[in-house]
Phi, psi and omega in degrees: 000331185316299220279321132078225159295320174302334218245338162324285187308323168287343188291323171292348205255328183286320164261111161178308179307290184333317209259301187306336161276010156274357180293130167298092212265121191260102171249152206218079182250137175241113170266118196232124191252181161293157190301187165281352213267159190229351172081359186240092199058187179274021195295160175231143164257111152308135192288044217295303178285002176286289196321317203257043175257278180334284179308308179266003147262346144347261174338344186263328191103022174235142144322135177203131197253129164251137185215136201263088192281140200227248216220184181266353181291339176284312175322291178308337164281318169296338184257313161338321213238000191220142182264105190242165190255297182255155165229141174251131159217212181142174193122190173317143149313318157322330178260346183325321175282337166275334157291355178276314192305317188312278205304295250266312180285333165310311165292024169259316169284011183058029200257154178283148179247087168269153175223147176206190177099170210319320190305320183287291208324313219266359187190063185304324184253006167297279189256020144334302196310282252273322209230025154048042172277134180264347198217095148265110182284095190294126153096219166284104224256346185305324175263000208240334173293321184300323175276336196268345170276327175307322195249005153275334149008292200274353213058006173309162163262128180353300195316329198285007222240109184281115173113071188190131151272150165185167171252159170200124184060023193089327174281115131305146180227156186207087147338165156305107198306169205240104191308146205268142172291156191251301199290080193294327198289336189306316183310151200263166189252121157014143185267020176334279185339331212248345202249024165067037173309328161313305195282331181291337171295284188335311178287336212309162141224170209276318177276051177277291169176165217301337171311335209220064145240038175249002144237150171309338191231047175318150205211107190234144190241084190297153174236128179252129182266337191201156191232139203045176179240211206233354181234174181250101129294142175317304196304299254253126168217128207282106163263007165238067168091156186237031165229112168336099141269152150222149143335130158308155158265024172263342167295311168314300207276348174288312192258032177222012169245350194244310192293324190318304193304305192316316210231000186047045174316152120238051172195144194218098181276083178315109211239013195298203156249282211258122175276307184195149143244012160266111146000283222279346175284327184288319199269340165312287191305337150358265203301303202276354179291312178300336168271335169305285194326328210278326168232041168293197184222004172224168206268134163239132191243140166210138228219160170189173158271130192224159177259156175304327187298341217290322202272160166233212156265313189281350159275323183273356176272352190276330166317278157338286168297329157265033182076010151334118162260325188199145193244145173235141141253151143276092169244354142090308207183170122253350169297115160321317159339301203277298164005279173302322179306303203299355203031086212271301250000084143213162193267188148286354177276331166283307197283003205252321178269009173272331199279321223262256254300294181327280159333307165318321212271337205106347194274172168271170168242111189251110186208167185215151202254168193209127150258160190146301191342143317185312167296319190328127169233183166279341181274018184254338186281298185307337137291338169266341166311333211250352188254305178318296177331328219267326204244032171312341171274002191275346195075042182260147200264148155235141189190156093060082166313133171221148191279090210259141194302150182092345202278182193275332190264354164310292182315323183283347149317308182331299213259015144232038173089356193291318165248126188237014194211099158339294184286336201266358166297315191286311154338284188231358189226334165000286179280359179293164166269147187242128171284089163309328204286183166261056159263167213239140212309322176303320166285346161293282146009297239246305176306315135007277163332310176311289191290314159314293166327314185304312223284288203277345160244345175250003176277155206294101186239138195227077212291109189320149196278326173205139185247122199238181185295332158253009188202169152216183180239126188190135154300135140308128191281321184281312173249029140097001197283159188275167143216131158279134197239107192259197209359058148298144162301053212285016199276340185283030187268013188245042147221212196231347205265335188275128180220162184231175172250122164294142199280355176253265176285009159093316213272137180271171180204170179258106161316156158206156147303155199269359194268332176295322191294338181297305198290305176344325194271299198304323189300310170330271186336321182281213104260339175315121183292347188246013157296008158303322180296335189314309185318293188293024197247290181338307191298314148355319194270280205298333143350323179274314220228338188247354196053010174228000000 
């Protein structure tokens, strides 16, 4: 009788949707996103998981406004002059102040508030609390945002509505999670255009972040092919899900037949966790990426993320002949040790031969070795410094694990006391380094030291033969080629942090100043690991006294 009554109640709940989402529904939502800013080096985030919130509520028949957050004063004019029934946002932790700055002036103005994205997921009701949210959206937010305005539409109750945060009577509730989308091809393509994609091509520039210095005027198009990935590394935490989908590539290439053209792209940023770890899927988009491409009239470049197993010769030369340029791996460690803690499963013999084969084929290599892991000892940090050395032209960035909320090494922060306050770790602590490990503070320290020495005495640092407000000039240290870097930022030439890709031979190196490559010399000398700031405390001071 139970069971019923249950299969009764969906039956019912399911034609009550059916009617109501055919209802002319006058919802009025203003999505209003967080900056580009990602708070980390100079990478930009595009409002992406926004976009395709936007694009399918569109598709529902709701009015919808996109908005770019710049401060609260544009916000505050945009809510003055116009009558919205909700303001919708969300994103990354990484992002927290401008979703706090979002919600605080939208609840000020008196507007209801929904959120979603990695900040809500990873803590629904921490930071529901803390950023005054009335709507938290879990997970994958496209059907679930959409339903849940059909049934405030209506007056229904909430509870049926799966993937939904919410208060009542002051308790939070937090529905049933909402079964993960199978079908990615359904989905409507993204709502760039309303979020000013234009003025962001327009602005792009090559030091914008590594992806885009293989042209002067870049124009990059993310692209999502696919959603969540197939493995749990500790650091790593899934806020659309824990299950692996992909795109057809006849879905792919539809909307890459259509935006490419629109927008004159020329770089198409494969933006996944995972691009494939199926061969015949990679060498399918291959071929057809490469036959689309064949009859523009200007060169389209494209980059995506792959695990070391994934690859062969014969995927990366086929990579390679369709405008592959660069590849990121997650490669983590060389330590078995450590590896296996983060639980990476790959060995050291796939990293050692995905780095040589990549390198062979022309692609770049974008990976980053992270210390810290939970395993971590020095002599396991001194193996992989020790691997790094030997393949220092492989480019690999070194730097630091960090427990980003929610991930398995967040939690082992929890419970050992390392994090004791949520908001204020997202707040204010997010990029510290944290000593996870049982090493004792001092060998931590030390190992510090270690890396800061490695990253500022063996990477390739080059100070340009000429430097203007906007371009520079620089040998390659490997194949000797000059290259001019035009509409650049050069001011990042005033750290140790800023690298290019040579546009000939693929391989990155660091441009500097010649006043910098000097603090540079000098910082080696302090050993101290938190002389990472000196530069930028230099740059400061001259910043100051010279005004520019």
């Amino acid at each position: 009788m139970d069971k019923t009554r249950r299969v009764l109640r969906q039956v019912c709940r399911l034609s009550v949707f059916a009617a109501v989402v055919r209802l002319d529904l006058d919802m009025k939502i203003l999505a209003a996103a967080p900056s580009f800013s990602s708070g980390s080096g100079n990478a930009s985030i595009f409002p992406i998981g926004l976009s395709y919130i936007t694009a399918s509520l569109k598709s529902a028949g709701h009015e919808v406004d996109c908005h770019m957050y710049k401060g609260n004063e544009e916000m505050q004019a945009l809510l003055s002059k116009t009558s919205y029934d909700y303001v919708a946002t969300g994103g990354l932790s990484s992002q927290y102040h401008d979703i706090k700055a979002i919600t605080g002036i939208a609840r000020e103005n008196g507007k209801k508030i929904i959120a979603g994205g990695g900040i809500i997921t990873s803590g629904p009701e921490l930071m529901s609390r803390h950023l005054n949210v009335d709507y938290a959206v879990i997970g994958e937010g496209e059907d679930t945002v959409t339903e849940l305005l059909s049934f405030l539409s209506n007056g229904f109750d909430l509870s049926d509505v799966s993937g939904l945060g919410y208060f009542k009577n002051g308790d939070f509730i937090l529905n049933s999670r909402r079964k993960q989308r199978e079908d990615l091809d359904a989905l409507p393509m993204p709502d760039y255009e309303s979020f000013g994609f234009n003025l962001y091509l327009d602005a792009s520039r090559p030091s914008d972040s590594f992806s885009k210095d293989l042209f002067d005027s870049p124009r990059e198009y993310p692209l999502v092919s696919s959603r969540s990935c197939p493995y749990s590394c500790t650091f790593c935490y899934h806020p659309i899900g824990d299950k692996y989908r992909q795109r057809s590539i006849d879905s792919i290439m539809l909307e890459l037949e259509h935006v490419i053209p629109k927008y004159r792209i020329n770089i198409v940023g494969i933006l996944d966790e995972l691009f494939s770890y199926h061969k015949e899927r990679v060498l399918e988009f291959c071929k057809r990426f490469q036959d689309f491409t064949k009859t523009l009239s200007w060169e389209v470049k494209w980059l995506c993320q792959m695990r070391v197993e994934s690859v062969d010769e014969a995927v990366l030369t086929a990579m390679k002949h369709s405008g592959c340029y660069l590849v990121g791996y997650g490669l983590e460690s060389y330590s078995p040790i450590v590896l296996k803690s983060m639980k990476k499963h790959i060995t050291q013999e796939q990293i050692h031969k995905a780095v040589h084969m990549t390198m062979d084929s022309g692609i770049s290599i974008q990976g980053n070795f992270i210390f810290g892991d939970i395993e971590e000892t020095l002599d396991t940090a001194k193996e992989t410094l020790y691997f790094w050395r030997q393949h220092v032209e492989a480019g690999v960035l070194l730097g630091f694990i960090l427990p980003f909320p929610n991930s398995k090494l967040y939690q082992h922060c929890i419970k050992k006391g390392l994090i004791t306050d949520g908001v204020d770790f997202v707040k204010n602590h997010l990029f510290e380094i944290i000593n996870m490990t049982e090493m004792s503070d001092k060998d931590f320290y030390n190992m510090a030291v270690l890396i800061y020495k490695y990253s500022r005495r063996y990477n390739k640092f080059v100070v340009p033969d000429v430097i203007s407000k906007d371009s520079f000039v620089v040998r390659c240290p490997y194949c000797l080629n000059s290259i001019e870097y035009k509409n650049y930022d050069t001011s990042q030439l005033s750290s140790t942090r800023a690298f290019v890709y040579c546009r000939s031979c693929r391989l990155r190196f660091y441009p500097i100043s010649p006043l910098y490559n000097n603090i540079r010399k000098l910082s080696l000398a302090l050993v101290h690991p938190w002389s990472y700031n000196l530069i930028g405390k230099a740059h400061d001071i001259i910043k100051r006294l010279t005004g520019k």
